[in-house]
ROTISE-997116 format. One record per residue (C-alpha): z, y negated, x. Coordinates in nm, 4 decimals. Last residue first. Layout:
pz->Z, py->Y, px->X $
...
This chain:
pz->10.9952, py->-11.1048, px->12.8820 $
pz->11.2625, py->-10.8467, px->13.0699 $
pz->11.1418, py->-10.6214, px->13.3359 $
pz->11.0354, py->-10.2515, px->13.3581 $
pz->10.9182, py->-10.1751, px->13.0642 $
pz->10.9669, py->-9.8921, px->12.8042 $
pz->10.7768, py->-9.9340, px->12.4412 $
pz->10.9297, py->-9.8310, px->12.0956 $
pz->10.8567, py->-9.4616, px->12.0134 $
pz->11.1607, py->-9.3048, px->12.0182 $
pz->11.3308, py->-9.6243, px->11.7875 $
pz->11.0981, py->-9.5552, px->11.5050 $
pz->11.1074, py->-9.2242, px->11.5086 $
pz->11.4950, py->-9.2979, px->11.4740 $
pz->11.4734, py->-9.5855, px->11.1974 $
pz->11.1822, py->-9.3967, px->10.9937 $
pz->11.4257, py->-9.0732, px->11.0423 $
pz->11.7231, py->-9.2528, px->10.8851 $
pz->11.5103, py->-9.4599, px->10.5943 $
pz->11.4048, py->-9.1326, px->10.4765 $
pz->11.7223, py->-8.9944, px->10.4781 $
pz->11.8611, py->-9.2848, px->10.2787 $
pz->11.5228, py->-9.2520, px->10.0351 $
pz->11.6362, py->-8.8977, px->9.9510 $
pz->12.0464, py->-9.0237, px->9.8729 $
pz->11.8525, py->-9.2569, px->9.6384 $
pz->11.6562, py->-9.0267, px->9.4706 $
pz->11.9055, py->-8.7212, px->9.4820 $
pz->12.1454, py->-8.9810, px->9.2922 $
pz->11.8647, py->-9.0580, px->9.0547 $
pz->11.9014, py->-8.7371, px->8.9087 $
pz->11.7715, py->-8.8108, px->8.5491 $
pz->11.5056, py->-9.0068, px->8.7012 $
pz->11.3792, py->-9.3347, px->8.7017 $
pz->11.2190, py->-9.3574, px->9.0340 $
pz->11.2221, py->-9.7244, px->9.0592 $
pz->11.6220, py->-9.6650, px->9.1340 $
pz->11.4711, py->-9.5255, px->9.4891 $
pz->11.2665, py->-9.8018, px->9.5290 $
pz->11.5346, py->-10.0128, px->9.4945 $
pz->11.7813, py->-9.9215, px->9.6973 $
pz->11.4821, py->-9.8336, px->9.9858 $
pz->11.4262, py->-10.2880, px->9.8915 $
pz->11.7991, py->-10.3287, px->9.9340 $
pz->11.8648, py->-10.1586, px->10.2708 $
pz->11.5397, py->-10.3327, px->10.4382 $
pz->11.6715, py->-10.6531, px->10.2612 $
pz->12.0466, py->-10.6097, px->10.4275 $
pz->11.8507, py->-10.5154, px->10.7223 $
pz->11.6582, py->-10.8426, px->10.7310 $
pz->11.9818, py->-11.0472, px->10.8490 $
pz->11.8382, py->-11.2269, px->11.1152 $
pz->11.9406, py->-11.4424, px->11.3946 $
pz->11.6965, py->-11.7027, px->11.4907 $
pz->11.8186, py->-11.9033, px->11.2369 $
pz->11.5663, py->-12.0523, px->11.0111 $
pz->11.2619, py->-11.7582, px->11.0806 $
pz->11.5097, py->-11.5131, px->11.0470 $
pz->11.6367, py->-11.6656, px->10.7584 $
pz->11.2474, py->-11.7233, px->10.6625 $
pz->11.1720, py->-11.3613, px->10.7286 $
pz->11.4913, py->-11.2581, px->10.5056 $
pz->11.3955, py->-11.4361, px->10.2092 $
pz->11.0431, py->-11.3209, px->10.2296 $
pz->11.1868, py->-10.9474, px->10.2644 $
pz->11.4047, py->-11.0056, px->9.9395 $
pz->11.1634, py->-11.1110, px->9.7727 $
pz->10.9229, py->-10.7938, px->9.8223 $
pz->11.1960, py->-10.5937, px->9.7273 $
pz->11.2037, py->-10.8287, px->9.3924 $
pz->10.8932, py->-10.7575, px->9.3293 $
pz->10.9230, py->-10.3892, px->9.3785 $
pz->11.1928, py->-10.3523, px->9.1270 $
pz->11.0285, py->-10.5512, px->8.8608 $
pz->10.6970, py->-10.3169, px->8.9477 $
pz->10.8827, py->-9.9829, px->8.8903 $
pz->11.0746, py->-10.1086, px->8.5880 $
pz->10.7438, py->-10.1529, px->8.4142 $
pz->10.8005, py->-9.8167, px->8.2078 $
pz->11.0978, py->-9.8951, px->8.1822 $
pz->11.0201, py->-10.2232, px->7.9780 $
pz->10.7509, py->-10.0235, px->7.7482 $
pz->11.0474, py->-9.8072, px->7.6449 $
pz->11.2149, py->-10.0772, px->7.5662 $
pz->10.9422, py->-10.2679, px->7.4204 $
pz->10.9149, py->-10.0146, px->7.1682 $
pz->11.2967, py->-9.9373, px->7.0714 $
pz->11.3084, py->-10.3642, px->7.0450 $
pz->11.6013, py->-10.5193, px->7.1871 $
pz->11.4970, py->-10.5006, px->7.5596 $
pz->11.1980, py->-10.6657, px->7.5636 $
pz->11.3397, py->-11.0263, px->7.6175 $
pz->11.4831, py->-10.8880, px->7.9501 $
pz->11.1578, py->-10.6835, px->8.0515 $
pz->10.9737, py->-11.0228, px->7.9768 $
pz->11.1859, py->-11.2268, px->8.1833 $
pz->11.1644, py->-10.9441, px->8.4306 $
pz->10.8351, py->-10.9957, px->8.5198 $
pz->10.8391, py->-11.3543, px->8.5762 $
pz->10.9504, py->-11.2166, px->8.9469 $
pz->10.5731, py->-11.2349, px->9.0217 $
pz->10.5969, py->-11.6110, px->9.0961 $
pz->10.8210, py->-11.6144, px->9.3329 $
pz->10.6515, py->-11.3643, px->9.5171 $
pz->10.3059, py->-11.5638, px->9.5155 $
pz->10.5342, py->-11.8608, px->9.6257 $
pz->10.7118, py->-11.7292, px->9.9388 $
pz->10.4212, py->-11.5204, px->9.9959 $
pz->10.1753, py->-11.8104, px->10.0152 $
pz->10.4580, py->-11.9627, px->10.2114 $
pz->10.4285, py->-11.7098, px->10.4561 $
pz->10.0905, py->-11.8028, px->10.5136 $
pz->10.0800, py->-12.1321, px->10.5290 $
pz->10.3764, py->-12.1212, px->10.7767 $
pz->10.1902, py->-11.8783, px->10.9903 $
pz->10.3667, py->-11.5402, px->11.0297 $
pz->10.3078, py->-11.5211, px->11.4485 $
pz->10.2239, py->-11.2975, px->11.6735 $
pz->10.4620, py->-10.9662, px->11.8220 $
pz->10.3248, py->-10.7061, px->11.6258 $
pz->10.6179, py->-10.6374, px->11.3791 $
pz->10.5935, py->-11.0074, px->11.3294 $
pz->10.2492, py->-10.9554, px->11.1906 $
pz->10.2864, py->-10.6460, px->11.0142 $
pz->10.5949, py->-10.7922, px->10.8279 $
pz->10.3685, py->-11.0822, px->10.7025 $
pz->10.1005, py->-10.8514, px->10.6236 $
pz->10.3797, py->-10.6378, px->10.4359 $
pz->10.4483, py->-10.9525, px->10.2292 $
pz->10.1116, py->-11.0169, px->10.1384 $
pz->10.0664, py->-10.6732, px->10.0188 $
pz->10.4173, py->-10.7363, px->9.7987 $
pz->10.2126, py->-10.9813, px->9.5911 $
pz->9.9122, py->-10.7537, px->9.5797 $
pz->10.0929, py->-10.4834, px->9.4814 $
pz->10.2326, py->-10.6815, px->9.1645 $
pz->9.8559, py->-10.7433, px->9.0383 $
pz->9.7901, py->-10.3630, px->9.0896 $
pz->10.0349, py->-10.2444, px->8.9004 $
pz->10.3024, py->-10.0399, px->9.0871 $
pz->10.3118, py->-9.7460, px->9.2452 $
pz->10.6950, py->-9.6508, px->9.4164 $
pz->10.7897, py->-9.8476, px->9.7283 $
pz->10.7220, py->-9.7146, px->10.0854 $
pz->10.4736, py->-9.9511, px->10.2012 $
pz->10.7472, py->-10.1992, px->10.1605 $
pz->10.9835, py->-9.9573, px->10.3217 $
pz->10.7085, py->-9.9652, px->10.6181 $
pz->10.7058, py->-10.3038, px->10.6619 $
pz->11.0938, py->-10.3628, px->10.7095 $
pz->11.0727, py->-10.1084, px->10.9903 $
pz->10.8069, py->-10.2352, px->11.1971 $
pz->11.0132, py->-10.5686, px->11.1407 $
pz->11.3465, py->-10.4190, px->11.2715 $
pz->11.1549, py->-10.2153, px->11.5247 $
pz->10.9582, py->-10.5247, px->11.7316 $
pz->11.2641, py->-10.6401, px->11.9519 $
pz->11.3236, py->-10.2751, px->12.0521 $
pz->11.2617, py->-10.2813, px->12.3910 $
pz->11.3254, py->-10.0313, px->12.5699 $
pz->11.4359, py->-10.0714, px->12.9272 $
pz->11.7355, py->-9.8272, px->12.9606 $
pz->11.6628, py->-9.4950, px->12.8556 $
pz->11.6334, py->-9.2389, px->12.5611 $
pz->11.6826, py->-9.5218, px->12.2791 $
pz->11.6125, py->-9.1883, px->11.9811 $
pz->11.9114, py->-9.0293, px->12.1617 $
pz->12.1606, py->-9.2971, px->12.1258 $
pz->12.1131, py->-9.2747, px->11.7853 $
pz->12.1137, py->-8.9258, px->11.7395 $
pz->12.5219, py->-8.9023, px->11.7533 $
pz->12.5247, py->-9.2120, px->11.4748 $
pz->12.2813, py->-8.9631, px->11.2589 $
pz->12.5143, py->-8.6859, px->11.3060 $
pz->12.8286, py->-8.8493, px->11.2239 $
pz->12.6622, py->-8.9943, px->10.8788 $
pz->12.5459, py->-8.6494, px->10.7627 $
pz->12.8825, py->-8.5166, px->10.6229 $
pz->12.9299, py->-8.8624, px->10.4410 $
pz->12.6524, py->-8.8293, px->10.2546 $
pz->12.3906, py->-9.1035, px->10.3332 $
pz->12.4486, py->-9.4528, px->10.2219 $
pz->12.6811, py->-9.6085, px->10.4803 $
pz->12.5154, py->-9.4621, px->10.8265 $
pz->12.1851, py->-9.6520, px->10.6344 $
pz->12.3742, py->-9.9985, px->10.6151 $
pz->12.4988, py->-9.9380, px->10.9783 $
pz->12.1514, py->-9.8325, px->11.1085 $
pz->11.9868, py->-10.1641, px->10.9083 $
pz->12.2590, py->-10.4106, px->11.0637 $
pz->12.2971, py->-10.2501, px->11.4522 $
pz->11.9071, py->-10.2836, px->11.4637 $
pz->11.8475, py->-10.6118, px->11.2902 $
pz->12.1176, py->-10.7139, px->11.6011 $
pz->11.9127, py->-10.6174, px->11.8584 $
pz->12.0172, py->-10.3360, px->12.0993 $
pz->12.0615, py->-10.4639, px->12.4605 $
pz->12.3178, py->-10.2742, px->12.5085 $
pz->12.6288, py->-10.5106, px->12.6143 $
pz->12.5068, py->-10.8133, px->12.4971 $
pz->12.3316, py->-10.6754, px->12.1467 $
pz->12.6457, py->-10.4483, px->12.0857 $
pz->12.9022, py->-10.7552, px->12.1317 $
pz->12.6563, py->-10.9285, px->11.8756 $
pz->12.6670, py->-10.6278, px->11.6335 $
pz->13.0312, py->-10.7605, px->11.6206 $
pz->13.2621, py->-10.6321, px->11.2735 $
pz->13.5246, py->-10.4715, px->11.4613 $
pz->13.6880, py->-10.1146, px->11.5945 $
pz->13.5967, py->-10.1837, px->11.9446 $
pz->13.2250, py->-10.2679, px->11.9421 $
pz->13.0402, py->-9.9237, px->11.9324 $
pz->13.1976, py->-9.7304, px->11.6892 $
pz->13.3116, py->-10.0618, px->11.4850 $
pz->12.9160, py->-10.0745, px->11.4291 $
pz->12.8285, py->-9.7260, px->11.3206 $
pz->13.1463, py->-9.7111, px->11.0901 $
pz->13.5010, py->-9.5625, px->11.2313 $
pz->13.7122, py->-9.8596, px->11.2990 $
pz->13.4939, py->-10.0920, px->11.0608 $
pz->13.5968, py->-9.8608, px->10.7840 $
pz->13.3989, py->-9.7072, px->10.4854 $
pz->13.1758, py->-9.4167, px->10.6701 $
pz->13.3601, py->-9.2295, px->10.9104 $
pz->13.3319, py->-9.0900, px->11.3217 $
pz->13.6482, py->-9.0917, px->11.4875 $
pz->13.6234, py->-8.6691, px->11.5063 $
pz->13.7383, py->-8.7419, px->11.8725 $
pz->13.4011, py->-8.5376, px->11.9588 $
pz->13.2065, py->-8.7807, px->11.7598 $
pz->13.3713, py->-9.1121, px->11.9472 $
pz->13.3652, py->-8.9832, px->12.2376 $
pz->12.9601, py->-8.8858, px->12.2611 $
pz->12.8666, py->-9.1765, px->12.0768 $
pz->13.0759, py->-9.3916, px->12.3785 $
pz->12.9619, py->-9.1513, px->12.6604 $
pz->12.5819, py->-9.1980, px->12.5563 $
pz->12.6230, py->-9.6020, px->12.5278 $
pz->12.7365, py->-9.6342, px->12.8837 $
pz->12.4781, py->-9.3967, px->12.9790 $
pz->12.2255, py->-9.6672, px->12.8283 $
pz->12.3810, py->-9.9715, px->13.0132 $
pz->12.0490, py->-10.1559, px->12.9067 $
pz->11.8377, py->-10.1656, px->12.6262 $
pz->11.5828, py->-10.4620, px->12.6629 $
pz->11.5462, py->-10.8020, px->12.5204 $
């Protein structure tokens, strides 16, 4: 799949920002509705732009999270980042889920190799082969596994101790169950052919940025969103140009 009807896609940004129609918190004004007539349809966005739908899914969940006087500008750099018909950006959503794995906060070293084999996975796909079944179950297990963590943070958290031992471990719980949610959405992808791995690229930079554990984890999170925007957009720029479609 390649972007197509690119000028198209420039004078529709370009309207909707100058109109001021531009809003987090309303299909009629959020990064989809912009771009697919007020409604709910990265699939309208896919046909007519050639934009995959992982795309339209993990720039609408990050258009949502970042203040609301920086949302208009990153939907008006969007088109920018595409720069011409014939990308191809089949490759970015999984490019993009790796590097928020890479992105999450130190954790032990048994719960990094969990999430490593996740980010081979990721790598993988983001590199046009194939996750082998084996492997991916590997993951699927070694993941599930891990997420015994928080059994023990839970039955911790009564003791002034343990508690503080428990947020201390916080980090790792939180990464584990980023990691999960990126196995769960490589097999939906895997299942349906029509993935949903931005709502785990959105949750796993969610929770990373809780992992912090600051006093100001707003900053945290709202640091991660802008993060996640210029990862998206470099991302984007640098995807291949061809001439004809695979």
């Amino acid at each position: 799949m390649l972007t197509r009807n690119f000028h198209q896609l420039q004078a529709e940004v370009a309207a909707h920002v100058i109109a001021d129609r531009v809003a987090q918190g309303s299909y009629k004004t959020c990064f989809i509705g912009c771009l697919s007539g007020g409604v709910n349809n990265p699939k309208y966005i896919e046909q007519e732009y050639g934009i995959p739908r992982i795309i339209s899914r993990i720039a609408e969940s990050i258009f949502e999270a970042l203040p609301w006087s920086e949302a208009p500008s990153f939907f008006a750099a969007f088109p920018e980042s595409i720069g011409c018909d014939g990308k191809d950006l089949s490759r970015v959503g999984w490019q993009f889920l790796a590097a928020e794995l890479r992105a999450l906060p130190t954790v032990p070293a048994s719960v990094q190799a969990v999430i490593d084999l996740v980010i081979q996975g990721m790598d993988l796909l983001a590199e046009g082969k194939e996750w082998s079944s084996e492997a991916f179950e590997t993951a699927d297990a070694a993941v599930r596994a891990a997420r015994g963590i928080g059994a023990a943070v839970r039955a911790a958290r009564g003791i002034g101790a343990a508690v503080r031992a428990a947020r201390g471990t916080g980090a790792a719980v939180r990464a584990v169950r980023a990691a999960r949610d990126a196995v769960d959405a490589a097999k939906a992808a895997r299942d349906t052919r029509d993935t949903m791995a931005a709502w785990a690229a959105a949750s796993a930079a969610e929770k990373a940025a809780w992992a912090a554990y600051s006093a100001d984890v707003y900053n945290a999170v709202i640091a991660t969103r802008r993060r996640q925007r210029d990862t998206l957009l470099q991302l984007i720029k640098e995807a291949p140009v061809t001439t004809q479609e695979n």
